[in-house]
C-alpha positions as CSV (number, residue, x, y, z in Angstrom):
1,X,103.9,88.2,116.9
2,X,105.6,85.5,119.2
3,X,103.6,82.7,117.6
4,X,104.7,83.8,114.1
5,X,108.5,84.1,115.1
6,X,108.5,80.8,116.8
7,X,106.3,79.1,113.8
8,X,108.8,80.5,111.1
9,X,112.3,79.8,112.7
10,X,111.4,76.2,114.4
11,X,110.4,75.6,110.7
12,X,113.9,76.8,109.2
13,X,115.3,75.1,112.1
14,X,113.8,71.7,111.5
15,X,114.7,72.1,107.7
16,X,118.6,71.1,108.2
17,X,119.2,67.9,107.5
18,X,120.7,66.5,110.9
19,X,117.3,68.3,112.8
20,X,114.9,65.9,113.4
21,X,111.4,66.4,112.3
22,X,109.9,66.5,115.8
23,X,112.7,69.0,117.7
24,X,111.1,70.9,120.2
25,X,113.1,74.2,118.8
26,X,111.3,76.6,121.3
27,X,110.2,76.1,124.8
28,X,106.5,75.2,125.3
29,X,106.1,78.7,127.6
30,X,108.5,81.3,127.0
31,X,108.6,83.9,129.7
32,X,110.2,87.5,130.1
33,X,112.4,88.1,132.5
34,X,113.5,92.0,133.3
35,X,117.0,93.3,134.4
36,X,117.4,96.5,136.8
37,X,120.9,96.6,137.4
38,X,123.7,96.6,135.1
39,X,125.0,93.4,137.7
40,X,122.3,91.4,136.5
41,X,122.5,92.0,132.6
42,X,126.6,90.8,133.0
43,X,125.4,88.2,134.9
44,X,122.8,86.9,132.2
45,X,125.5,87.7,129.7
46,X,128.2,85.4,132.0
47,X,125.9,82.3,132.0
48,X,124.8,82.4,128.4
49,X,128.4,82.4,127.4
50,X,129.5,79.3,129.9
51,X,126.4,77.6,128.3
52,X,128.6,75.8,125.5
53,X,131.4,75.3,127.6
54,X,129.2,73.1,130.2
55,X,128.1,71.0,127.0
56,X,131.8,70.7,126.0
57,X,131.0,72.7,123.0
58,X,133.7,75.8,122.4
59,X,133.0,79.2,123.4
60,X,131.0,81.0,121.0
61,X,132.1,84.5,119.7
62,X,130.7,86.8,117.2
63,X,131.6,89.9,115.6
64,X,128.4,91.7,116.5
65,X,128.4,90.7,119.9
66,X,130.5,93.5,122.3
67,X,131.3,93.3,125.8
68,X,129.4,96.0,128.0
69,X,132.2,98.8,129.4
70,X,133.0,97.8,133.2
């Protein structure tokens, strides 16, 4: 199933126009990583939203994204 999802999207990925042909898209190796505490989820949750900023990208937002209750 992960093969499938990871054939399909780096395909519709590497279909835009400013993509190059070769983009990696997907890491080589994915791997799973689990969360026990609600700590750790905000923690994940922290660092994937200071991603763009670090790149000098603006934040990202989106309407179906919710913070989780403190």
């Amino acid at each position: 199933m992960w093969k499938r999802l990871v054939d399909a999207s780096r395909k519709a990925i590497r279909a835009f126009p400013d993509v190059e042909p070769e983009h990696e898209v997907w890491t080589r190796a994915p791997y799973i990583v689990f969360l026990s505490t609600l700590d750790e989820v905000r923690d994940r949750i922290a660092y994937i939203e200071s991603n763009p900023i670090k790149e000098g990208l603006p934040a990202q937002k989106w309407s179906f994204v919710q913070k989780l209750p403190v």
